[in-house]
C-alpha positions as CSV (number, residue, x, y, z in Angstrom):
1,X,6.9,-32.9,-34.3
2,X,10.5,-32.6,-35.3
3,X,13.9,-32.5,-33.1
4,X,13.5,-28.3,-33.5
5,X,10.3,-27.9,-32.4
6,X,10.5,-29.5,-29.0
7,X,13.9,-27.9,-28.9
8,X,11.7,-24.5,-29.5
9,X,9.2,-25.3,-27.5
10,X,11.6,-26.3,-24.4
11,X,13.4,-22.7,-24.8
12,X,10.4,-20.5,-24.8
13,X,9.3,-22.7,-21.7
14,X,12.1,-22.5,-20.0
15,X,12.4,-18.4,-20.8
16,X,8.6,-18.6,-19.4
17,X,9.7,-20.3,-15.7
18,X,12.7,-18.2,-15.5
19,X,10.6,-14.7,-16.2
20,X,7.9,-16.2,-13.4
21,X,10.3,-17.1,-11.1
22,X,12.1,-13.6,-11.1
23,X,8.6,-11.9,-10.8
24,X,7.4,-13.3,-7.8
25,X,10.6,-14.0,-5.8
26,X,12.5,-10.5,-6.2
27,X,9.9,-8.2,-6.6
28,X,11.1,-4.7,-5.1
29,X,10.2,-4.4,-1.0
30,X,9.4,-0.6,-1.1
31,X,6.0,-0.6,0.2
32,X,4.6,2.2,-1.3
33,X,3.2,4.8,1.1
34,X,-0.3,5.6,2.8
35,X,-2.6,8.1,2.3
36,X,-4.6,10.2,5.0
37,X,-7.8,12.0,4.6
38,X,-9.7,14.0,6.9
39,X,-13.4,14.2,6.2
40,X,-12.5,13.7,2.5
41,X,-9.7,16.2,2.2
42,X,-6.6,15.3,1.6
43,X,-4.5,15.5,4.9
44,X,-0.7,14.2,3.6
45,X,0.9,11.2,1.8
46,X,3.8,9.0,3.9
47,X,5.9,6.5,2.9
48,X,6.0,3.3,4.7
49,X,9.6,3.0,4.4
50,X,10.4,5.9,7.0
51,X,9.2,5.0,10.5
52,X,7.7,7.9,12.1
53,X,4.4,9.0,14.4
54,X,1.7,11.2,12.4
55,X,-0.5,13.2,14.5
56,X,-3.9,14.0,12.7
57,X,-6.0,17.1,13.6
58,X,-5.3,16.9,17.3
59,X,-8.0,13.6,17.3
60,X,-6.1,10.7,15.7
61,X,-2.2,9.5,15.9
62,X,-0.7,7.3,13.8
63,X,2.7,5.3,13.5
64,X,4.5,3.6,10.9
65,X,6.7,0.9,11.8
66,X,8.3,-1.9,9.8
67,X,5.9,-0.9,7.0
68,X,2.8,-0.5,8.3
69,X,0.7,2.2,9.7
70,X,-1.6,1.3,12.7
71,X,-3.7,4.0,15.1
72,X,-2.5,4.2,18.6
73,X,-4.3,7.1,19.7
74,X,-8.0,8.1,19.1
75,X,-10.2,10.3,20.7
76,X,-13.0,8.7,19.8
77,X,-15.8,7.1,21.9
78,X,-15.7,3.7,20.7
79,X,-11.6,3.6,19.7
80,X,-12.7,0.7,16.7
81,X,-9.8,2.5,14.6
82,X,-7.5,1.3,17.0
83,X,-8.3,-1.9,17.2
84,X,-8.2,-2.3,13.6
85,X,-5.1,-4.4,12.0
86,X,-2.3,-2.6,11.1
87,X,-2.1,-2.1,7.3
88,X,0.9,-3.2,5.2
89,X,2.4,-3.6,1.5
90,X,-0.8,-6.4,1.3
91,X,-3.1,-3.9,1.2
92,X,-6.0,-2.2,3.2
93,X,-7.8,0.7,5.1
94,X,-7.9,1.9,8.8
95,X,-10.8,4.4,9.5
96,X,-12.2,6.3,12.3
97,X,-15.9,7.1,11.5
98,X,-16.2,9.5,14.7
99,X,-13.3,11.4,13.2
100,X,-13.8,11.1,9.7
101,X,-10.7,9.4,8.9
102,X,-9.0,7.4,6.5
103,X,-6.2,5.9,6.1
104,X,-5.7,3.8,3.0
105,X,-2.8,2.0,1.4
106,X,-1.5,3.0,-1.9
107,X,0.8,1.3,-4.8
108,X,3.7,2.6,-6.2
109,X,2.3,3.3,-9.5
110,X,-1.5,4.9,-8.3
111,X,-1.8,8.4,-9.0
112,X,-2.5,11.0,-6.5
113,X,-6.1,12.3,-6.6
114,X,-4.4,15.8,-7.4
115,X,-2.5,14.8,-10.2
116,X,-3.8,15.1,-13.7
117,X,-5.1,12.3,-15.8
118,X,-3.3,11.8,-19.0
119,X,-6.5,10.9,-20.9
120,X,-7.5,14.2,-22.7
């Protein structure tokens, strides 16, 4: 192996550490946003960047704090939704079976279920 090669080979690895290194320390914060249904209809889309309380159908409330959603009101028998963990940019569901609801985190780049695919 000649003097270039490792020289070429330490410049595309180095190009390589610096690329990985920007992806997974300074990857953009903004969480994406949740999406509520009710009984399989779609009830509204939030963004976990605005803190607010959601009330749902007069059954279910919901707040968003720091970026995630949790259930602090259910008027359900066994109130499992609330004791669920409160769901974040890492991912995951709360849902009240009583209630049929669902609320589901959802990426930046995921389609709504109303928009149109681009596949014709």
């Amino acid at each position: 192996m000649k003097k270039a090669d490792k020289l070429f080979l330490a410049v595309v690895a180095g190009i390589f550490l610096a690329a990985s290194f920007l992806f997974f320390h300074y990857r953009p914060s903004g969480g994406g946003y949740i999406r509520i249904t009710v009984d399989g209809t779609l009830y509204g889309e939030y963004s976990l960047n605005e803190d607010q309380t959601i009330s749902i159908n007069q059954t279910n409330i919901c707040q968003i704090q720091d970026q995630k959603v949790r259930m602090i009101e259910a008027d359900c028998p066994d109130h499992l939704c609330m004791k669920q963990k409160p769901v974040g940019k890492d991912g995951g569901s709360i849902i009240c079976l009583p209630n049929k609801v669902v609320i589901e985190l959802v990426s930046q780049g995921e389609k709504s279920p109303d928009q149109l695919d681009d596949v014709a």
